[in-house]
N, C-alpha and C positions, 0 to 999 in steps of 0.2 A: 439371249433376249432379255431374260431379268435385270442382267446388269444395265444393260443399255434405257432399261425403264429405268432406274434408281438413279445412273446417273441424270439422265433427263429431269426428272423429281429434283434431284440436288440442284442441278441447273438453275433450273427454273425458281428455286426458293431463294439464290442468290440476289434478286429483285429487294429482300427483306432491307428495310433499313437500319436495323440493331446491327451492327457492328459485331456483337459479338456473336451473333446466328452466323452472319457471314467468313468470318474467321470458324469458326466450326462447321461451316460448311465445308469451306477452304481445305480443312484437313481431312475431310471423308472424303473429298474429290482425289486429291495425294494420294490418298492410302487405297483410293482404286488404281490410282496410277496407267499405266499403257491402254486397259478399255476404255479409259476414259478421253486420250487424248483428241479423237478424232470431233467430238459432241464437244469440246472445248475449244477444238479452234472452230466448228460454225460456231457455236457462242461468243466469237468475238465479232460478229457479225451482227449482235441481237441487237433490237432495241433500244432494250432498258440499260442504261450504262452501269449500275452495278453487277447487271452480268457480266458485264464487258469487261467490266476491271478484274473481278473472281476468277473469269477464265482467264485471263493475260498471269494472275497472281498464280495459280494453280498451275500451268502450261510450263512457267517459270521451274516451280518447286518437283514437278516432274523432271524436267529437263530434257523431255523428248528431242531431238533436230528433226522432225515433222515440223516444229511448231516455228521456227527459225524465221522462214519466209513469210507465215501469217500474223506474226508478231512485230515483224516490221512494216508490214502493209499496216497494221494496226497505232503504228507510230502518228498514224498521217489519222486518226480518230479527231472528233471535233471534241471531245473531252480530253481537258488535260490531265486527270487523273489517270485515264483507261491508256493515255500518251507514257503516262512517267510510268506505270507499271505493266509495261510493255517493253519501256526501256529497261527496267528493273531485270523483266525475264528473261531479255537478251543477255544482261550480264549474266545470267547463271547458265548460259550455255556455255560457254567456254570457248578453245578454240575453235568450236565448228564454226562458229557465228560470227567469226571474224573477217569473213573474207567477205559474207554478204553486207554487214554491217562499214565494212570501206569502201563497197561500191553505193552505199546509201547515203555517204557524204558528200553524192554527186546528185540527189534527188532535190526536185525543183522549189520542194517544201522546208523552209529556214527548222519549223518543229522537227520536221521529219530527221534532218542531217543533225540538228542538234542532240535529239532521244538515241541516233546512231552513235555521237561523239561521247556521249555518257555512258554507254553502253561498253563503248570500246574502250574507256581508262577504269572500266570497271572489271575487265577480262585481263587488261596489264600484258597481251601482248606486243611484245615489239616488231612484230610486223606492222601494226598500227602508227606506229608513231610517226614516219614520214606524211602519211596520209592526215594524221590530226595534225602535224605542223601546218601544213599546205594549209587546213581548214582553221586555224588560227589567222588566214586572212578572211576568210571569210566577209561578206558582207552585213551578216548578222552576229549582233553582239553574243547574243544568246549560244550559238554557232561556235564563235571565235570564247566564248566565256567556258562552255563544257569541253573543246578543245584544249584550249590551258590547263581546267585539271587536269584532262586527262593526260596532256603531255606530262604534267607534274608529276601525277600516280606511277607511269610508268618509268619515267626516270633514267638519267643517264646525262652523257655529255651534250648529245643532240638537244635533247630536251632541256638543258641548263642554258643550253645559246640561244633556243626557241622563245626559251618564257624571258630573258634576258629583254630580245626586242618586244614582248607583250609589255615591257613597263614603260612603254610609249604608247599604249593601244590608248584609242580616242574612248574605250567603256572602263570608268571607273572599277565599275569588279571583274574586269579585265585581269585591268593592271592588281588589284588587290590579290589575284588568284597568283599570278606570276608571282607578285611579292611573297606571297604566305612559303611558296614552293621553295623559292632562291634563298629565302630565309632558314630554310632547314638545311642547304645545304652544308 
């Protein structure tokens, strides 16, 4: 029961705007690690959206797969911070998070399927890669832009023919992203 006050307390002071309270929050939350996870994913639920970002940051740096599912509901947040570090915590899932994060590039929301395609060339599995070429059509540039790196990141010949027709895409950092990738080959 101590613990679960303290992390509540931690919680709750995440709200602070100093930056660096909240980074040092950030790591006492870590360093409770598994009691904590469960008061971290309601916190992505709160309010105030620097809790919302602290718990997605923190849920991340754990790495629990509890947090898989509520981290991608939380992709679809009406802040774009509490969105990119959500997406952030998905990347440090690893493979567990790969299979929900390709079925989320079918979700109705251009943010949502896009915080999934960053996500995914951030894990470098290639189970992904069919599914990010597919969404390199996409109808969002945004969408079809975090698809190309990702195809780029994870790499190979598929992906060298994928990003090949990205340097016809109608978004300028589309094609720059394709370009940067083919250029290293």
């Amino acid at each position: 029961m101590e613990v679960e006050k303290n992390v509540e307390r931690l919680i709750q002071n995440l709200k602070d705007d100093d930056e660096l309270v909240q980074i040092q929050i950030c790591s006492l939350l870590e360093e409770i690690g598994e009691p904590a996870v469960e008061q971290l994913i309601t916190a992505l639920d709160n309010e105030n959206k620097n809790i919302r970002i602290g718990a997605a940051r923190v849920l991340g740096g754990i790495g629990n797969k509890r947090a898989i599912i509520p981290l991608i509901e939380a992709l679809n947040d009406e802040n774009k911070w509490v969105r990119r570090e959500s997406s952030t915590a998905l990347s440090k899932m690893g493979d567990d998070a790969v299979e929900p994060l390709i079925e989320t590039l079918k979700d109705e929301n251009w943010r949502v399927r896009g915080g999934a395609a960053w996500a995914l060339g951030n894990i470098r599995n290639k189970k992904a890669l069919n599914p990010l070429i597919k969404a390199m059509k996409d109808d969002s540039g945004f969408v079809r832009g975090g698809a190309a790196w990702s195809v780029g990141h994870i790499g190979g010949k598929e992906a060298e023919a994928a990003l090949e027709t990205a340097l016809d895409d109608k978004s300028g950092y589309v094609r720059k992203v394709a370009q940067n990738y083919l250029s290293k080959e």
